[in-house]
C-alpha positions as CSV (number, residue, x, y, z in Angstrom):
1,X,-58.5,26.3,-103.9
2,X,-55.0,25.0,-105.0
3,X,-53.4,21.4,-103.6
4,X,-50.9,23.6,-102.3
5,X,-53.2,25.7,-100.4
6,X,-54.5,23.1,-98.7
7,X,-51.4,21.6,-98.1
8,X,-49.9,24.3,-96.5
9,X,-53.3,24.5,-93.7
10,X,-53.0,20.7,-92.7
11,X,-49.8,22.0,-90.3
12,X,-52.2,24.2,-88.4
13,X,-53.7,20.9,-87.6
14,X,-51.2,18.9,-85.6
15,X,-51.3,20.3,-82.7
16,X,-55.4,20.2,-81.5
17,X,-55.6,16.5,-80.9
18,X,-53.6,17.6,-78.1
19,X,-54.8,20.6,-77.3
20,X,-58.5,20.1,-77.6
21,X,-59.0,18.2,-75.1
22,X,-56.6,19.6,-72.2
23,X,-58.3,23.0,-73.3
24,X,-61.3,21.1,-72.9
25,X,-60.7,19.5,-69.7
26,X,-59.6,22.5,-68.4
27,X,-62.9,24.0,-69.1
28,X,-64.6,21.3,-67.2
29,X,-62.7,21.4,-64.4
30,X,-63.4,24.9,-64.2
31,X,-67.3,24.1,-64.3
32,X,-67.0,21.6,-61.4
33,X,-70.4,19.7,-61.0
34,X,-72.7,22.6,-62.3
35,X,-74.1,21.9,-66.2
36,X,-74.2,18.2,-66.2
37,X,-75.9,18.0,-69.7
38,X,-73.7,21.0,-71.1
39,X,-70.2,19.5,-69.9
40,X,-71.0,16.2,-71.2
41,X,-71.7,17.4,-74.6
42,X,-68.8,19.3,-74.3
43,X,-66.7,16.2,-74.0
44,X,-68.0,15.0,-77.1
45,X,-67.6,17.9,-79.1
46,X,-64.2,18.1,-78.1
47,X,-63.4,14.6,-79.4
48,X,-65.6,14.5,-82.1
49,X,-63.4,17.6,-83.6
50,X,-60.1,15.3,-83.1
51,X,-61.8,12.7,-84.7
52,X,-62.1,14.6,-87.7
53,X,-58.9,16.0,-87.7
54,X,-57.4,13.0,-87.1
55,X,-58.8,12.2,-90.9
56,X,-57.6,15.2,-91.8
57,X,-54.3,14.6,-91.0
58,X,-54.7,11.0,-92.8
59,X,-55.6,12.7,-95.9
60,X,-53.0,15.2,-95.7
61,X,-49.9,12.9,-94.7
62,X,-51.0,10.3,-97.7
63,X,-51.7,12.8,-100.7
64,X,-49.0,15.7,-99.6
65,X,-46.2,13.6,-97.4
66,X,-45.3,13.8,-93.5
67,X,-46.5,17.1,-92.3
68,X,-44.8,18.7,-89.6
69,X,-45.3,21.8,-86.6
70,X,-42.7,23.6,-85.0
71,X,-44.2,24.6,-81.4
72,X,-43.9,28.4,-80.8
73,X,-42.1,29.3,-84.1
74,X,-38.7,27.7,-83.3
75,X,-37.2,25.6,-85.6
76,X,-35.9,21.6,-85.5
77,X,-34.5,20.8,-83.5
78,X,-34.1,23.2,-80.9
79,X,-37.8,23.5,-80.2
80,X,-40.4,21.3,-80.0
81,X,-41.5,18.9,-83.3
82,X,-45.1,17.6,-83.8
83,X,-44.8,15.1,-86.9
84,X,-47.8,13.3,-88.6
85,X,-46.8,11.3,-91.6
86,X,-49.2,8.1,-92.4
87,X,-49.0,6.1,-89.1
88,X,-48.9,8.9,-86.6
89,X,-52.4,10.1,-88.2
90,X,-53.5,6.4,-88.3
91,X,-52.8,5.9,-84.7
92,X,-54.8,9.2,-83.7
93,X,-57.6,8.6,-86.3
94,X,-58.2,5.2,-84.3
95,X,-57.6,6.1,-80.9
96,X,-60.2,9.4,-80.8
97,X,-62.7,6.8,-82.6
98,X,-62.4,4.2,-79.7
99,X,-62.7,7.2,-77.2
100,X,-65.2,8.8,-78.1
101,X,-67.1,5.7,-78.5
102,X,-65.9,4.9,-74.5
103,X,-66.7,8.6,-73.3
104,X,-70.6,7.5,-74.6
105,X,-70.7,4.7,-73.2
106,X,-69.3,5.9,-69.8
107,X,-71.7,8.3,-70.1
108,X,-74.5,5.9,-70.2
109,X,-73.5,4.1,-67.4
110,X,-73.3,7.1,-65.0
111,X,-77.0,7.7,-66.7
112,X,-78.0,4.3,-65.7
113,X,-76.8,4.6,-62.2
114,X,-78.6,7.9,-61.6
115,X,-75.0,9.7,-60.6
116,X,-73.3,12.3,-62.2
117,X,-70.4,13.5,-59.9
118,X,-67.7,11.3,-60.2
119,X,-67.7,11.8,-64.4
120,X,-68.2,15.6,-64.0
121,X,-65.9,16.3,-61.2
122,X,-63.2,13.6,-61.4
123,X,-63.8,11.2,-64.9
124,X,-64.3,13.3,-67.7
125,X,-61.4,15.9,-67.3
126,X,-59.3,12.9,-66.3
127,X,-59.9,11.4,-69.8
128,X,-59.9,13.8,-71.8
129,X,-56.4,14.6,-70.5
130,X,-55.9,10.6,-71.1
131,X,-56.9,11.4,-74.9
132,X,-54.6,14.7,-75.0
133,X,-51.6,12.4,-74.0
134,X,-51.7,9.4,-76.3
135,X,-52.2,12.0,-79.0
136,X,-49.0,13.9,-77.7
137,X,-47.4,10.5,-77.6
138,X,-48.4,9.9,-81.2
139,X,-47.6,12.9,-82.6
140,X,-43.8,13.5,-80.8
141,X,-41.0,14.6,-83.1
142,X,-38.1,14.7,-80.2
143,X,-38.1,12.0,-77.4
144,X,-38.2,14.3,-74.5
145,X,-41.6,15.5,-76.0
146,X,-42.5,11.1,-76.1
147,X,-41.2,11.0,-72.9
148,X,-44.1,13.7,-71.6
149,X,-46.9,12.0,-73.5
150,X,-46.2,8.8,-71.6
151,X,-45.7,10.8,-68.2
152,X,-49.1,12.4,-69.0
153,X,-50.6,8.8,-69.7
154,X,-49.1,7.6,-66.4
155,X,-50.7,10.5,-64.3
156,X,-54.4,10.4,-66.0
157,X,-54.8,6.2,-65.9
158,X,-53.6,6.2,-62.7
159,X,-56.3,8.1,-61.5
160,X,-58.8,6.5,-63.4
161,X,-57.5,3.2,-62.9
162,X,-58.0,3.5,-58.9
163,X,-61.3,5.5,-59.5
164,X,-63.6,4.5,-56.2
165,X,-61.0,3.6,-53.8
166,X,-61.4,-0.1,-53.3
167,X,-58.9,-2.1,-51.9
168,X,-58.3,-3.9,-55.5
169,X,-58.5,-0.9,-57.3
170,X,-55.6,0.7,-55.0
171,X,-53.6,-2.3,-54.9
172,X,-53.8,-2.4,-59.0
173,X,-53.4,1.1,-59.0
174,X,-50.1,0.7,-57.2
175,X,-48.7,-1.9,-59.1
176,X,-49.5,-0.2,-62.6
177,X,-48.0,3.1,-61.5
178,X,-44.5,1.4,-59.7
179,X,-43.9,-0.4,-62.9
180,X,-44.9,2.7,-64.9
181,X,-42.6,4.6,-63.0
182,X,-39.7,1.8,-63.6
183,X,-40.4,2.1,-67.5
184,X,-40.4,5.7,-67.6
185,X,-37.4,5.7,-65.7
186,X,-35.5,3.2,-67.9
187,X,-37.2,5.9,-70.6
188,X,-35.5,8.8,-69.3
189,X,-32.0,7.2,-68.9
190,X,-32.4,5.7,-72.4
191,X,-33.1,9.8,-73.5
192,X,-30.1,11.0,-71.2
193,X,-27.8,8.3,-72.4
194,X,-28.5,9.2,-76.3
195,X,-28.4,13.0,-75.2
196,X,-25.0,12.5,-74.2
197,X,-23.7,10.7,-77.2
198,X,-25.2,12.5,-80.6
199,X,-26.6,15.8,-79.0
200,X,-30.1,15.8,-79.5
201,X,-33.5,14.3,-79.1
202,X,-35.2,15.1,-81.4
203,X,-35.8,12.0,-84.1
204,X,-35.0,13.1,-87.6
205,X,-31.8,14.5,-86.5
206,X,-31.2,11.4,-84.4
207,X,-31.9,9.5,-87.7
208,X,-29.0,10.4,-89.0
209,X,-26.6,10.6,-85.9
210,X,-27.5,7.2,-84.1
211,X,-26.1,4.9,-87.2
212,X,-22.7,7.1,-86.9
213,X,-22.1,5.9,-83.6
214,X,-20.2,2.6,-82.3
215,X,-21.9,-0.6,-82.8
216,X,-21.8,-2.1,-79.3
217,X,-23.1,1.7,-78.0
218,X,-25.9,1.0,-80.7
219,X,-26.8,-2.0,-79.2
220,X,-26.9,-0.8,-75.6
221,X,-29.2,2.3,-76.6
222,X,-31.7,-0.1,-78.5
223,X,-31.8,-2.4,-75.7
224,X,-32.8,0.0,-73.6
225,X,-35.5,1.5,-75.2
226,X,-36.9,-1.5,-76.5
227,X,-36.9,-2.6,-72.4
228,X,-38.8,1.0,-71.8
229,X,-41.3,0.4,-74.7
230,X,-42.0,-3.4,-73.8
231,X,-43.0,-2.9,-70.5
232,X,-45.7,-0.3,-71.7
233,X,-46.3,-2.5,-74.6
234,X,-46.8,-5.4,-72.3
235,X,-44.5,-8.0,-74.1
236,X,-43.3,-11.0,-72.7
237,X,-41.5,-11.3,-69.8
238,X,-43.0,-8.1,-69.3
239,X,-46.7,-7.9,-68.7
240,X,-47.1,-9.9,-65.6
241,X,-48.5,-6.6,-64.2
242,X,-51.1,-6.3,-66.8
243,X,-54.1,-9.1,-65.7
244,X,-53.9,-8.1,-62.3
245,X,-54.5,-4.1,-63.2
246,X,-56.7,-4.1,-66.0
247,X,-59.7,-6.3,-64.6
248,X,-59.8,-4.8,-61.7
249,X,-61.0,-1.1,-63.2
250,X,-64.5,0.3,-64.0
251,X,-65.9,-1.1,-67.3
252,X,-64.9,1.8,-70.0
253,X,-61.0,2.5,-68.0
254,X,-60.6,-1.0,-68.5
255,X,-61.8,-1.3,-72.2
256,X,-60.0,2.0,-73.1
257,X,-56.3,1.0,-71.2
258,X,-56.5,-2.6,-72.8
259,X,-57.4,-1.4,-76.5
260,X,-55.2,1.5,-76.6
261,X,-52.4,2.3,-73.7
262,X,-50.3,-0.9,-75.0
263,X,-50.9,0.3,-78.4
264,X,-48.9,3.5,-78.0
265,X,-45.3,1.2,-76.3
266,X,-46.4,-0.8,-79.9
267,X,-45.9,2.2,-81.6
268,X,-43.0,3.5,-79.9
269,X,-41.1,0.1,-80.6
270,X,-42.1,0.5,-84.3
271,X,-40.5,4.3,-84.8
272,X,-37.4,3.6,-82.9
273,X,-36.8,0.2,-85.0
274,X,-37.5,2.1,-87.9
275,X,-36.6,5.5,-87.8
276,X,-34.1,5.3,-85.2
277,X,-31.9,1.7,-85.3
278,X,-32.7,0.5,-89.0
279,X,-30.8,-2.9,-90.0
280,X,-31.4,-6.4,-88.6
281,X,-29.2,-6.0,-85.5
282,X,-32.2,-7.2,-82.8
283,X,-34.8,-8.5,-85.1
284,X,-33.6,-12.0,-83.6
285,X,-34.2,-11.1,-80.5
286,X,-37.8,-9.2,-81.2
287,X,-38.7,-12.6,-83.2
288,X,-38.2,-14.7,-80.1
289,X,-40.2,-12.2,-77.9
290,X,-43.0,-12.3,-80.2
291,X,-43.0,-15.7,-80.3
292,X,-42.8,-15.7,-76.2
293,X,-45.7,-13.2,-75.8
294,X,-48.2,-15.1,-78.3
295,X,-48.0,-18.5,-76.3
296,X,-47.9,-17.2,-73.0
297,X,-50.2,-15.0,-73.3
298,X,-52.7,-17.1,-74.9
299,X,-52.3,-20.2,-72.4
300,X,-52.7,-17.8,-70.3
301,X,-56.3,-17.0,-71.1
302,X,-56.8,-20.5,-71.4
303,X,-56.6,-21.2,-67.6
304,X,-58.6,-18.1,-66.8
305,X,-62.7,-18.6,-65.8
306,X,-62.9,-15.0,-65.7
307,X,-63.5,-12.8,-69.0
308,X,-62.1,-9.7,-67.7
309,X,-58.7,-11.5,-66.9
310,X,-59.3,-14.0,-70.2
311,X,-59.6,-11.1,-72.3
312,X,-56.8,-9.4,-71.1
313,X,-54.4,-12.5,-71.7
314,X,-55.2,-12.4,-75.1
315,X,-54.2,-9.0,-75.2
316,X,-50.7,-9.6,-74.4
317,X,-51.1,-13.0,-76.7
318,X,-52.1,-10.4,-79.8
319,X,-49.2,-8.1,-79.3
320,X,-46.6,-10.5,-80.1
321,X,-48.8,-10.5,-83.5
322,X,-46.9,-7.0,-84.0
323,X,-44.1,-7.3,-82.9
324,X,-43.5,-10.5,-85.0
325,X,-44.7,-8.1,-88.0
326,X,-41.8,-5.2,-86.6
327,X,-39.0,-8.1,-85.8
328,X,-39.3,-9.4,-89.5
329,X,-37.9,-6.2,-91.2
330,X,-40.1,-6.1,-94.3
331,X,-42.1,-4.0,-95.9
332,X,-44.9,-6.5,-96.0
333,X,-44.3,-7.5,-92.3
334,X,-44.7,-3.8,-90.9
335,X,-47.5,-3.3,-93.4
336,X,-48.9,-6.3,-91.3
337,X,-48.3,-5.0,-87.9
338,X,-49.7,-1.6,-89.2
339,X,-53.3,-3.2,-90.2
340,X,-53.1,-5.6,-87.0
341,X,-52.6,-2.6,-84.6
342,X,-55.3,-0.8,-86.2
343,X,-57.5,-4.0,-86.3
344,X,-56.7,-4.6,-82.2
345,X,-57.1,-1.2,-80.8
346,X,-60.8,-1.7,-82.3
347,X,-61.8,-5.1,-81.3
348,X,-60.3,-5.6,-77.8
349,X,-61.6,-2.2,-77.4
350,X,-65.2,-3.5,-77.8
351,X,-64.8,-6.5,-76.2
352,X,-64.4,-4.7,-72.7
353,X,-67.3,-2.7,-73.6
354,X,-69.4,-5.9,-74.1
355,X,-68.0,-7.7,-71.1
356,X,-69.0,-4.9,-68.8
357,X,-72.4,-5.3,-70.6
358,X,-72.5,-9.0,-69.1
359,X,-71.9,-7.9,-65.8
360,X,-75.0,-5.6,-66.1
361,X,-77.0,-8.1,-67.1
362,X,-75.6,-11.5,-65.7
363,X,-74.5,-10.0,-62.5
364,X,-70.8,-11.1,-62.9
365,X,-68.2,-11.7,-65.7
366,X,-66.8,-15.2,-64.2
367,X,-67.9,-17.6,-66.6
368,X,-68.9,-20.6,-63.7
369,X,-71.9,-17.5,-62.7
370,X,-73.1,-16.9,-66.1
371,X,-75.1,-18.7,-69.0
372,X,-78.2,-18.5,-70.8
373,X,-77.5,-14.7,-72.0
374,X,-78.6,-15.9,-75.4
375,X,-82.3,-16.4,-74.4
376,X,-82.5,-13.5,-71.7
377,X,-79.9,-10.9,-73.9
378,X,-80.2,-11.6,-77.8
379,X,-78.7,-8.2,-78.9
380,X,-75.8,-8.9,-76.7
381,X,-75.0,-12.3,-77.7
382,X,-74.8,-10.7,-81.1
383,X,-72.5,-8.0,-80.3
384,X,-70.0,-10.1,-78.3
385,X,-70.1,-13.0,-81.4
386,X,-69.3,-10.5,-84.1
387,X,-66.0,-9.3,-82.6
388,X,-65.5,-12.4,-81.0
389,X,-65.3,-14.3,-84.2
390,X,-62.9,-11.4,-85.5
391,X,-60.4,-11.6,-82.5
392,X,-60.2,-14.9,-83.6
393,X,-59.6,-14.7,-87.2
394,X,-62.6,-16.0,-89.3
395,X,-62.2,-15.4,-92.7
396,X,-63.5,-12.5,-94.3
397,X,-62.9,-10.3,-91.2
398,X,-60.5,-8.2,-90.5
399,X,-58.6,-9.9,-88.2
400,X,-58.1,-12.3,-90.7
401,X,-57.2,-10.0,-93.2
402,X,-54.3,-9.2,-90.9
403,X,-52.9,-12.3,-89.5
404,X,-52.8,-13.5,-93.1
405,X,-50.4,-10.3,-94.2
406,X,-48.4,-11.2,-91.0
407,X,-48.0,-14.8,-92.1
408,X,-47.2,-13.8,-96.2
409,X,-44.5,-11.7,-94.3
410,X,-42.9,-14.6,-92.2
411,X,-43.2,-17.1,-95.1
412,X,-41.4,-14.6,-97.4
413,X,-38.9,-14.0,-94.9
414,X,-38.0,-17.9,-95.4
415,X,-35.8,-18.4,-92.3
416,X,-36.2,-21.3,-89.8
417,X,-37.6,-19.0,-87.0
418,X,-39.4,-16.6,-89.5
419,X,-41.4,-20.2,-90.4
420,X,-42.0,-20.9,-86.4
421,X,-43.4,-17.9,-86.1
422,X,-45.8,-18.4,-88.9
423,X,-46.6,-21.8,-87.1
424,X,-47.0,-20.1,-83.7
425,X,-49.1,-17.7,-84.9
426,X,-52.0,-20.3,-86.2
427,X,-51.6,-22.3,-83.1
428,X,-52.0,-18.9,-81.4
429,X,-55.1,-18.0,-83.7
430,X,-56.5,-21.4,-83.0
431,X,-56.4,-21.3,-78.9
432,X,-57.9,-17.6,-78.9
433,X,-60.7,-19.6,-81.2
434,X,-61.0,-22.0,-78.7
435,X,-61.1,-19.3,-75.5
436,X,-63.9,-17.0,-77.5
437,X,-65.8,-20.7,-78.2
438,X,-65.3,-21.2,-74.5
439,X,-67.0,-18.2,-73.5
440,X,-69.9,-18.2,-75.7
441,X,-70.7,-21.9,-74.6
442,X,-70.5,-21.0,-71.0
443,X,-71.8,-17.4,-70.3
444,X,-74.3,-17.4,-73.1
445,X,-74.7,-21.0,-74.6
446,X,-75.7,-23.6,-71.7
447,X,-78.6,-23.4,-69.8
448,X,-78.0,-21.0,-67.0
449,X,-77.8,-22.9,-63.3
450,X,-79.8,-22.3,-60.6
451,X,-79.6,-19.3,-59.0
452,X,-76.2,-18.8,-60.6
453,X,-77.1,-15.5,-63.4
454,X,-78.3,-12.7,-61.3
455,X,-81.9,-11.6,-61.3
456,X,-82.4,-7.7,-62.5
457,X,-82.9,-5.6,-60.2
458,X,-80.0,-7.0,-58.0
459,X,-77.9,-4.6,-56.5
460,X,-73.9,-5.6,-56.5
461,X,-72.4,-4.6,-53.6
462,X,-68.1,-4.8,-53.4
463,X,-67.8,-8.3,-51.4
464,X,-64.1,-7.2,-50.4
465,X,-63.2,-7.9,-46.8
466,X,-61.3,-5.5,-45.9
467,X,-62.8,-2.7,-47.7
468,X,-66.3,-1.9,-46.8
469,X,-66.1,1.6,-47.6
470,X,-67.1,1.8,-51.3
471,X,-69.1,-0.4,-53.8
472,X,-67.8,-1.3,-57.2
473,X,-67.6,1.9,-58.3
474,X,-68.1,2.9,-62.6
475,X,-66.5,6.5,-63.8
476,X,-70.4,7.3,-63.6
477,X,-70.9,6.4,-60.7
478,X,-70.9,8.6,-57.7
479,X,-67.8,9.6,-55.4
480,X,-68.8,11.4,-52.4
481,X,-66.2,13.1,-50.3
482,X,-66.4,10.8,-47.2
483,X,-65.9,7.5,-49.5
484,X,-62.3,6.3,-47.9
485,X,-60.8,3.5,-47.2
486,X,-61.4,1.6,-43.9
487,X,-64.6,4.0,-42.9
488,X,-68.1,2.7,-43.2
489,X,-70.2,5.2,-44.6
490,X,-70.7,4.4,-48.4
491,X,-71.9,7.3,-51.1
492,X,-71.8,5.5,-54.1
493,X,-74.1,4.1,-56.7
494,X,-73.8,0.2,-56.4
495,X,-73.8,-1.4,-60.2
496,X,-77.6,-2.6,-60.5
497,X,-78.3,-5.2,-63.4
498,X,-81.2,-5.0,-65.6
499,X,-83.5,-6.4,-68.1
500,X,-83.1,-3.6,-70.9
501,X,-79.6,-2.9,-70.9
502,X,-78.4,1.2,-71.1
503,X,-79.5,2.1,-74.2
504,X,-76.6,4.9,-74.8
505,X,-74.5,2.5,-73.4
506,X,-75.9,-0.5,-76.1
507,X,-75.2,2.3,-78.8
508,X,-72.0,2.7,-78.0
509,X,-71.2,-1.1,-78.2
510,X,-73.1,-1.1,-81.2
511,X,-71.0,2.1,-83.1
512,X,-67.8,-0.1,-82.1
513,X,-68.9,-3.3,-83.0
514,X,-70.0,-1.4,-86.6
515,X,-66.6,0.3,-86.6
516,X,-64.7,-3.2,-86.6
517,X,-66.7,-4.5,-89.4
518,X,-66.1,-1.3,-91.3
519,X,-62.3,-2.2,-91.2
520,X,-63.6,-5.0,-93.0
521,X,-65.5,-3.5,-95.8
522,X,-62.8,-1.0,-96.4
523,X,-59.8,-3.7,-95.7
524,X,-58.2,-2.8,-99.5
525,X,-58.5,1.3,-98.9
526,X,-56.6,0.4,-95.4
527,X,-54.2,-2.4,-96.6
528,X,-52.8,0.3,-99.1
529,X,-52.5,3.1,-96.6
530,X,-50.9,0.4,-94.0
531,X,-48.2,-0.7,-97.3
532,X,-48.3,2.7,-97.6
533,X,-46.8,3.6,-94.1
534,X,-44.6,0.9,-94.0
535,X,-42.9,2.0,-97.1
536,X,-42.8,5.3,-95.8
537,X,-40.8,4.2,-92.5
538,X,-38.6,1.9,-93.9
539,X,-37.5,4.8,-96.2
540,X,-37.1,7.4,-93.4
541,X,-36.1,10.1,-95.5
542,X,-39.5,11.4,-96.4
543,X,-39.4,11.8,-92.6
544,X,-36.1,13.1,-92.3
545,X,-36.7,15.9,-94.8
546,X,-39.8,16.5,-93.8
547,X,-38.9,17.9,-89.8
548,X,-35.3,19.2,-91.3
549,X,-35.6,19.9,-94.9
550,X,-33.5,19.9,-97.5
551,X,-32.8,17.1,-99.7
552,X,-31.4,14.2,-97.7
């Protein structure tokens, strides 16, 4: 079997990380609450099978180039494009691994709460369509066909993002979809507005169109995007929605939003600054919002007591780390923000998982209720320390591996600002050190207080005064049909905590926490495809030629 051969089967591919899972969720939905065991290894099938073609399409777009799918036989760029080259296949290869390791451990937590309608009837299809628009979003060759993947994002996570129908979980809810809405609105302006002035949308062709047009119309164009993309990105000054919506939802929505949803506005900043705007004309401007996301993100997370809300400060913190790697221009600095994106998505990913671990078995996740889980919960204070240490940067993992690329990159770049950066980002490194220490000393160092950690077997009950209608409700645990807000009969599960911890859900944890150190192991493998990629965008005419042909 020829090179060739092969090469000209990896097209074939593109299009079932999206497809799998809608067909799959349509399936399921279909079933409605009959065949619990069945759907549930259906689920996993279905996202085991993009996981593998997500490595696939790895292989393929580093040994044979950017491969490329013309939906329904019509040619660029009148019909729809699906590109992967080396990042787009990254980006999916990551983002099925970190849901697939979420669906099992949401799994396990409807398991350990003896309810299975809320995944089977509501959950599961909901995610999987989650899965089946990131990949869309990923894969897009025209904007329009972007635009949809984000619209399909906003539909699924709102759903499971108010999952239960608390008051907080509404309120969030609300909040995450108005400013959604206001970025995908911006979005669709931003698509109209470059419609009108070069014709088309979709991105090769706007490759070479965009740099033909007037310099302040450039300018205006870019702006807008990068406005659209930042606020699903969650840069600075625009993620004050994001640590009042993310805490708020079940265990694996929360770990699943915060490790990946951002991830995909990161992305879309990257291949518009690349592919579409190339030059230095904003990379002033993305220097001095990277630098405003990384400090105040990260103080922040030092005034919060909560981990949920702690955590998800030092998510917007870590996302200037990219953008500081996009906004310097270089090959080395993408390269950077390539690893560091792949490096993130993993460990703020687990992270969630293990702080919904803590509330199992500590009975809260506010670090003045917690302590002793070192004594009581071993395993656990070893799953949270390894990543832990890694969000923070301790030498040899991979996080930092990758703050160390981004800070070759801004020493290269030898401007004044390029060099505050680079000091920003240890100070940044040092107070996400100092947050993680926090944590450790307080939920799982110190001798636990009196009557402080819960005792297992305690039932948590939502405390919310003005809902009464629902508990605290996981994606596995159950929905009935009179749970609404303002009445007063309850059918749900309420959250239990426990001596032996979900052991499905402890595997899960565990695969993730084992995933992150694999990005260490194989750092020099990924470093090269990440240089790889970065070389490959900054060039843009692999790309180019790749969705229109010809030699360009």
């Amino acid at each position: 079997m020829s090179w060739d051969y092969l090469a000209g089967l990896l097209h074939y591919l593109i299009p079932l990380p999206v497809v799998v899972p809608l067909f799959a969720a349509g399936v399921k939905l279909a079933m409605g609450s009959r065949w619990p065991k069945v759907q549930q290894w259906l689920s996993i099938a279905a996202l085991t099978f993009v996981l593998f073609v997500g490595l696939a399409l790895m292989m393929g777009a580093h040994l044979f180039g950017p491969q490329v799918v013309q939906v329904g036989g019509w040619e660029a760029p009148i019909g729809i494009t699906l590109v992967a080259d080396r990042l787009s296949a990254l980006m999916v290869t990551v983002s099925s691994a970190i849901t697939l390791a979420v669906l099992v451990y949401s799994i396990g937590q409807g398991m350990a709460s003896r309810a299975e309608v809320a995944p089977l009837s509501v959950y599961q299809p909901t995610y999987l369509i989650l899965v089946a628009g990131v990949s869309n979003a990923f894969l897009a060759g025209d904007l329009f066909n972007l635009y949809v993947g984000f619209e399909i994002l906003l539909t699924a996570s709102y759903v499971l993002l108010t999952l239960g129908g608390t008051q907080s979980r509404i309120r969030a809810g609300a909040i995450y979809v108005v400013v959604s809405l206001l970025s995908s609105v911006l979005f669709l302006i931003a698509i109209a507005l470059i419609f009108g002035a070069t014709g088309t949308v979709n991105m090769a062709q706007l490759a070479e169109r965009l740099p033909e047009l007037d310099g302040h119309l450039k300018i205006v164009l870019q702006v807008m995007l990068l406005f659209a993309f930042g606020i699903k990105a969650a840069v600075f000054p625009l993620a004050a929605w994001l640590p009042d919506s993310y805490p708020t939802a079940p265990a694996p929505v929360t770990a699943v939003f915060a490790g990946l949803l951002t991830k995909v506005g990161v992305y879309a900043i990257i291949r518009a600054h690349t592919l579409f705007f190339p030059g230095d004309a904003l990379n002033s401007l993305l220097m001095w919002v990277a630098l405003a996301t990384m400090v105040m993100g990260i103080l922040g997370a030092v005034a919060q007591t909560d981990i949920k809300r702690l955590l998800s400060f030092t998510l917007i913190s870590h996302i200037g780390y990219m953008v500081f790697g996009v906004a310097l221009g270089s090959q080395l600095g993408l390269a950077g923000a390539v690893f560091y994106i792949a490096h993130h998505i993993t460990v703020q990913t687990t992270l969630f998982l293990i702080t919904g671990l803590i509330e199992r078995r500590g009975g809260s996740t506010s670090l003045d209720d917690l302590g002793g889980l070192i004594r009581i919960a071993p395993l656990l204070a070893v799953l949270f320390f390894i990543p832990a240490m890694n969000l923070g940067g301790i030498p040899p993992l991979s996080g930092f591996l990758g703050k160390i690329g981004l800070l070759q990159a801004g020493v290269q770049a030898g401007t004044p600002m390029a060099y505050l950066l680079v000091g920003t980002s240890v100070l940044t490194s040092l107070l996400t050190l100092y947050v993680i220490a926090r944590v450790w000393n307080y939920a799982f160092w110190r001798a636990p207080a009196e009557g402080k950690v819960a005792d297992p077997g305690t039932v948590l009950e939502d405390t919310e005064a003005d809902d009464t209608s629902t508990a605290a409700l996981g994606p596995g645990e159950a929905v009935g049909p009179s749970s609404r807000l303002g009445g007063t009969t309850t059918l749900s599960t309420p959250m239990i905590t426990s001596v032996a911890l979900p052991k499905t859900m402890v595997g899960a944890t565990t695969a993730l926490v084992a995933f992150g150190l694999a990005l260490t192991v194989f750092a020099g493998p990924l470093i090269t495809y990440s240089s790889d990629a970065a070389t490959e965008l900054l060039a843009r005419t692999p790309y180019i030629e790749a969705v229109l042909g010809g030699d360009r």
